[in-house]
N, C-alpha and C positions, 0 to 999 in steps of 0.2 A: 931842471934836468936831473938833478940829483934824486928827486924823488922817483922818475921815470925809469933810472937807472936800478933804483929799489926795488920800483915794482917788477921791473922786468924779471931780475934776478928771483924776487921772491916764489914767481910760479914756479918754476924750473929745482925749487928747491924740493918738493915732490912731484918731481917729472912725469911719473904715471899717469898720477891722476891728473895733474893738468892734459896731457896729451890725449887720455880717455873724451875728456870735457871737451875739451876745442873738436877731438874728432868728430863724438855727438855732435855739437854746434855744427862742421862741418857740413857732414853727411845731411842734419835736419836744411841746414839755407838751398845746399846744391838740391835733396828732395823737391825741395819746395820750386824753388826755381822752374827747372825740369817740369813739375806735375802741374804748375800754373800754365807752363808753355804749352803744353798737351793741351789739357783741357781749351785752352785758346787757341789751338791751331784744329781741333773736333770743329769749334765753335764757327772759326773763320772759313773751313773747307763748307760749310753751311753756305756762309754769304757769299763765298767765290763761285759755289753749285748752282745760286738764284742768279747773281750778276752777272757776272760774266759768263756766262752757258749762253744764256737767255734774256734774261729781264735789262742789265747794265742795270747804274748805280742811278742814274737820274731819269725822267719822262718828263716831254714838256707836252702839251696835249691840251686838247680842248675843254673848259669847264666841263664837269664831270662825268669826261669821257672813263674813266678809268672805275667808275659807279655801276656802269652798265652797259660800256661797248656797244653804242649804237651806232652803226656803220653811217651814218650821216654828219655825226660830230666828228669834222675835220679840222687841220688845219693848213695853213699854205705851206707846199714843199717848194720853196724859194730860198733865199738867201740867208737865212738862219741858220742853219748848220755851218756856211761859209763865219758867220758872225762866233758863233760859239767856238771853232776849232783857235779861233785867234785866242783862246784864256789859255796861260800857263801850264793851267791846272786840267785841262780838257786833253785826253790821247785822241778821243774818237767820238764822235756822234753818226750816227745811221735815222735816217729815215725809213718809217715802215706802214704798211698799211697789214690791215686784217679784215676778213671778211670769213665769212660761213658756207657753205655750200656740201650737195649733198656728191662724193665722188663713185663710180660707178666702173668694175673694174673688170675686164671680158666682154663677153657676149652670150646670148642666150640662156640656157638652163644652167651654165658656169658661170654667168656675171654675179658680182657682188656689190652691192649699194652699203656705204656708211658714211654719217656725218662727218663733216673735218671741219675745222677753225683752217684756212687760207692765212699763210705771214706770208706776206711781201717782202723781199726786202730786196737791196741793194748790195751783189753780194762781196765788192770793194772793198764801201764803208760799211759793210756788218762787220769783217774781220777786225774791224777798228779796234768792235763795242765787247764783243761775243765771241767764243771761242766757237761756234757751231758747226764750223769749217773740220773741226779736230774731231767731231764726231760722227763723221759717215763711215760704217762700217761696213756698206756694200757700193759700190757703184765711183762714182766721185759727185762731189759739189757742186750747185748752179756756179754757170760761170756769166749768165748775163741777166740780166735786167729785164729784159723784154723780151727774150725768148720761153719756150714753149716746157722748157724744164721743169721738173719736181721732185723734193724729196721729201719721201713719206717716211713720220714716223715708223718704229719699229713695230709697236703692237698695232699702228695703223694698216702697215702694210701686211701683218698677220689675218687682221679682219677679210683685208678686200682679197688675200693671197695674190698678193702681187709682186711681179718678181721685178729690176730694174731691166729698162730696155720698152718694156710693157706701155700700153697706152691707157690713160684713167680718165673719166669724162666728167667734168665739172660740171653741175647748175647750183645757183645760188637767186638771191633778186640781187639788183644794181641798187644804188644810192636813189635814183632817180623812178625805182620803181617798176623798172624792166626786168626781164628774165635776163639774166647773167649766164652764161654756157660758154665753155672753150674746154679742148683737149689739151691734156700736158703729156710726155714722153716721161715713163720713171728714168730720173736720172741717178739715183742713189736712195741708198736708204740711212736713214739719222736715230741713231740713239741717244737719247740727253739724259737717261739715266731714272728720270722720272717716268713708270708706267701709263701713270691715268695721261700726261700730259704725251705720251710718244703715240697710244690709240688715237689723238687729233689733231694732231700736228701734224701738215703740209707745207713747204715752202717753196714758194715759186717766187718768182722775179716780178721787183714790186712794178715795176713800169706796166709787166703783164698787167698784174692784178687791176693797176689802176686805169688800164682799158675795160676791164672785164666787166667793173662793179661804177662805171661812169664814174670814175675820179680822179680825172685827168688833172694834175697840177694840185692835189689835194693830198695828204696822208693822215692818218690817225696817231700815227705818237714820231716824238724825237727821242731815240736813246740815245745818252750819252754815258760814257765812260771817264773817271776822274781816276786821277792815280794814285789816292789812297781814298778808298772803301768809305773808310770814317769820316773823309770829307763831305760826303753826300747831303748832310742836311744843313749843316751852313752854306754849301753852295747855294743849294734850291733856297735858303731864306734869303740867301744877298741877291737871287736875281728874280726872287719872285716881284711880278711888278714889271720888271726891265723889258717885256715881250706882247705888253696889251692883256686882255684879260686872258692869255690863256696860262693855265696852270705847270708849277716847276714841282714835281710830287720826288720825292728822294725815298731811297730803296725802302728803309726801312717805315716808310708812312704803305706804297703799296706791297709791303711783305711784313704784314704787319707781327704776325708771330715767329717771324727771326729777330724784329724788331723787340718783341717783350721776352725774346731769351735773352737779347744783351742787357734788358737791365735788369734782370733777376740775378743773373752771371756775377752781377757786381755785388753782389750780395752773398751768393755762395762762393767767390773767391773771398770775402770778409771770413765767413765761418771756417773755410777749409784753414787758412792762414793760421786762423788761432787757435785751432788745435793744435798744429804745428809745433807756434809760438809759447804753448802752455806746456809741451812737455821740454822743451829748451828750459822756460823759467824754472821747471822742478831741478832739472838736473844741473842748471848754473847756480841754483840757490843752494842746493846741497854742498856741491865745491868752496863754495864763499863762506858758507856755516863752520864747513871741516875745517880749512885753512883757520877761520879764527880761533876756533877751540882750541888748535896745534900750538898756536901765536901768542897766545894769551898771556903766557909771561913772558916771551920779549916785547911784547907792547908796553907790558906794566914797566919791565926796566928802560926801555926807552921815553915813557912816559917820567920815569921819575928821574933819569938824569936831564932833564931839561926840554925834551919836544915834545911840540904841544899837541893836546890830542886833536886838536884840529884838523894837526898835519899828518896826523895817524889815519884820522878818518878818510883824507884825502887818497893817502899812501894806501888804502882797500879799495877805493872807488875806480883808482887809476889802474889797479892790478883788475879789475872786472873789465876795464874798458880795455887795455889791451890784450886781455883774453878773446872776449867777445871780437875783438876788431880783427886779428889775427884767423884766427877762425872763420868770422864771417865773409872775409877780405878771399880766404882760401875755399870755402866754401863756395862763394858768389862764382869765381874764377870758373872751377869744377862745372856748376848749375849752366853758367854760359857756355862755355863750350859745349857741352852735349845738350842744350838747346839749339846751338846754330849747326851741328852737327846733323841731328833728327830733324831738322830743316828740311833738309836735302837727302838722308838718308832715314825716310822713313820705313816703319813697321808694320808688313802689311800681314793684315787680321783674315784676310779673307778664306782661308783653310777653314775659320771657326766662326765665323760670322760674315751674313750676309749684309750687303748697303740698305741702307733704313732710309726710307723716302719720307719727311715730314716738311708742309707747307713751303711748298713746290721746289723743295731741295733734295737733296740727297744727301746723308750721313755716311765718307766712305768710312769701310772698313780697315782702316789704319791707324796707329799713331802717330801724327807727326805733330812737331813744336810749331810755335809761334813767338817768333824772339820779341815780344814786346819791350818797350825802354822800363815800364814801371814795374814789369812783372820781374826784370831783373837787378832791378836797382830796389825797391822798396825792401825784397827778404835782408839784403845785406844791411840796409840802415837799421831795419827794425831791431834785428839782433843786436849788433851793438848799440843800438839805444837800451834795449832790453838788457844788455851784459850792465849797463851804467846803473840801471834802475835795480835791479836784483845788489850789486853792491852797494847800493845805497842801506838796505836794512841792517849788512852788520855794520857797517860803518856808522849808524848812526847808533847803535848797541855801542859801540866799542868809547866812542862819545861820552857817553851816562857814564861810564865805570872810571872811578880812583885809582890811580896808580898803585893804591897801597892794600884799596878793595882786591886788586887784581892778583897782588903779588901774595895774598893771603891766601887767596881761593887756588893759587895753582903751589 
């Protein structure tokens, strides 16, 4: 305690430039903090744009369905979903089907013909999986299943110029090989933020669809929904197997280039860090240099009435560590708060940039954090590891020198 009480006192004995030091330290953790939370909250508005929009975190689906979308590889719409909602870990599972068809929109020398991708879905348990419900900008939402409803993407419904209200006439083939045809009533229209994917996007009510394309009691994928994102691929590994041969594929195997940003990410948060980290070490090594060169002869006279420089060396290493600790203690504090702040009170860009659509996501235009547990605990440990390592060099300088070498030189 005694030595603790030394070091304490010793910073404080030029209060400046300690207070300069610790603020750097400061200002560099809370930075860092903050700019790692951004950067991971760009990263996750990515994953929340594919999953939850649209895609959900998991698919269960027929051997490789997911390859090629052939409207024959099904699997049973039965009791599975009832099975999977009993996991903890599960919010929501939806069944859906998909199919193709060519939609047709007026009459006469105003009609207009364009291909659409048909999603089925359930529109209950979609709201489970996918926020889709949040993005009808005209009209409202299917509200059943089996009804005669649709909503058409946004650049879709630009294609066919169709307004809600409007009737749009389906052909596609069936499962079975037949001509597939039915009218749907526009019931709204959908933006999900992605262009290419809003020109062929249709959603009707899957019970329709699976009259339409013979596939009564049959769907093409189970989405489900987990309530944390990063759960996704150990789920699908612990339950692959548990449902027969059909496949458990998790977001980031079918999205696969948001899947290779997260682990490049782990790598450019290594390098961004240690830049950081590298200009801290200059400026806590400078402070630990000065202080010793000021010290130099009361070390020597403490040295030569009796303590040992052992305990000298200790008494630097302990003034580094609660510099660094103090600081990064006070730092970290700062870094958190205005991480969980920019949480909730994000920065929106869009005055100056517009949303960037890459692999079937959407980059908004904003900044907001992502309070990760490592991205706020690692800056605070590293500095104070860093403040301990940096005091290590004079203290092991101050080591090597004679009490009598020292009290010469000063």
């Amino acid at each position: 305690m005694l030595l603790v009480k030394l070091g304490y006192r010793n910073l404080w004995r030029n209060r400046r430039r300690t207070l300069l030091t610790m603020l750097a330290t400061s200002v560099a953790t809370a930075l860092l903090i903050l700019t790692l939370g951004i950067y991971d909250g760009m990263l996750w508005d990515m994953v929340e744009g594919a999953t939850e929009l649209y895609h959900g975190h998991v698919k269960i689906t027929a051997p490789g369905y997911l390859d090629n979308y052939q409207i024959y590889q099904t699997i049973p719409d039965d009791g599975l979903r009832n099975e999977i909602m009993a996991d903890p870990r599960v919010v929501g599972a939806a069944g859906r089907v998909r199919g193709y068809a060519l939609l047709s929109y007026a009459r006469g020398e105003d009609s207009r013909t364009n291909p659409a991708e048909l999603f089925g879905i359930d529109p209950e348990a979609e709201r489970t999986v996918t926020v889709l419900h949040e993005h009808v900008t005209e009209g409202s939402f299917i509200d059943d299943s089996s009804g005669n409803q649709m909503l058409l993407g946004k650049g879709l419904a630009k294609l066919l110029d169709a307004a809600v209200g409007g009737e749009v006439v389906a052909m596609g083939q069936g499962a079975d090989g037949s001509i597939a045809a039915e009218i749907f009533t526009v019931a709204g229209i959908i933006d999900t933020n992605d262009p290419g994917r809003d020109s062929m996007l249709a959603v009707v009510g899957k019970k329709k669809l699976q009259t339409m394309f013979v596939l009564e009691g049959r769907i093409h994928e189970l989405s489900i929904a987990l309530r944390r994102s990063l759960e996704a691929e150990s789920w699908a590994e612990r339950h692959a197997g548990m449902f027969g041969d059909l496949e458990v594929t998790p977001w980031n195997t079918f999205l696969p280039q948001i899947g290779q940003i997260l682990e490049v990410w782990g790598t450019m948060k290594l390098v961004f860090a240690l830049i950081f980290y590298f200009a801290v070490v200059l400026v806590s090594a400078n402070t630990m240099y000065m202080a010793l060169l000021e010290r130099m002869r009361e070390f020597g006279i403490m040295a030569a009435i009796g303590l040992r420089q052992r305990l000298l060396s200790r008494l630097v290493v302990l003034e580094g560590f609660i510099m660094s600790g103090i600081a990064g203690i006070a730092g970290g504090i700062v870094g958190i708060a205005f991480s969980f702040y920019f949480r909730d009170h994000y920065i929106d860009l869009s005055r100056f940039i517009s949303q960037i659509t890459y692999a079937e996501t959407v980059l908004q235009p904003r900044l907001r954090t992502y309070p990760a547990l490592g991205n706020m605990l690692m800056p605070v440990v590293v500095i104070v590891v860093l403040g301990v390592i940096v005091a290590l060099f004079p203290a092991r300088r101050l080591r090597r020198h004679k009490p009598v070498d020292v009290l010469r030189e000063v």
